[in-house]
C-alpha positions in Angstrom: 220.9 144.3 126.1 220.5 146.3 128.7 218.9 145.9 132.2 216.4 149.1 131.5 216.2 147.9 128.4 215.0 144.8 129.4 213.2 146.5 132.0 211.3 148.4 128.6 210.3 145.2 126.6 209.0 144.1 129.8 206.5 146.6 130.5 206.1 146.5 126.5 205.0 142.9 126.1 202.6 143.4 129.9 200.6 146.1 127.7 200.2 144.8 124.5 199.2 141.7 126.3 196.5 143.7 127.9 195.5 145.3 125.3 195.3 141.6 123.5 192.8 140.9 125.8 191.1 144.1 126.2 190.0 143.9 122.8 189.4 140.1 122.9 186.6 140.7 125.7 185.0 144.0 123.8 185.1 141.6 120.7 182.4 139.5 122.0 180.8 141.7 124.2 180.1 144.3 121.1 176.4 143.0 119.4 177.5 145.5 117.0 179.0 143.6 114.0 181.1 146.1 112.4 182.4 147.3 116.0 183.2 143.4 116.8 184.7 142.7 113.4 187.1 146.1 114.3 188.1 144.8 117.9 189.1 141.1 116.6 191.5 143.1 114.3 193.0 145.5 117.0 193.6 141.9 119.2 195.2 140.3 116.1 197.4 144.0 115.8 198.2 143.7 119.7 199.1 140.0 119.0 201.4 140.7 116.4 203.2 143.6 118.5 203.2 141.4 121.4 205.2 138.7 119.2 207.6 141.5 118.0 208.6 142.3 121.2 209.0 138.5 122.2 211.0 138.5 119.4 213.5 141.4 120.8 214.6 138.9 123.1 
């Protein structure tokens, strides 16, 4: 692999981590039930990318 590929998955797995816990945080923020119920199933999605791109390496 690469260096700028590397360099890619990098910046890949700082987003999604972000993301992760972006959505997290609104998760329990949100009284809304349908809204939280929504963001603890976008942090489980950015959880999964972030494990695909783990996986790359």
């Amino acid at each position: 692999m690469t260096n700028k590929e590397l360099l890619y998955i990098e910046d890949a797995l700082g987003h999604e981590n972000f993301m992760k816990s972006c959505s997290a945080q609104a998760s329990t923020q949100l009284t809304d039930a349908t809204l939280s119920a929504y963001m603890k199933e976008l942090e489980q999605k950015h959880t999964e990318l972030f494990n695909k791109f783990l996986n790359l390496l």
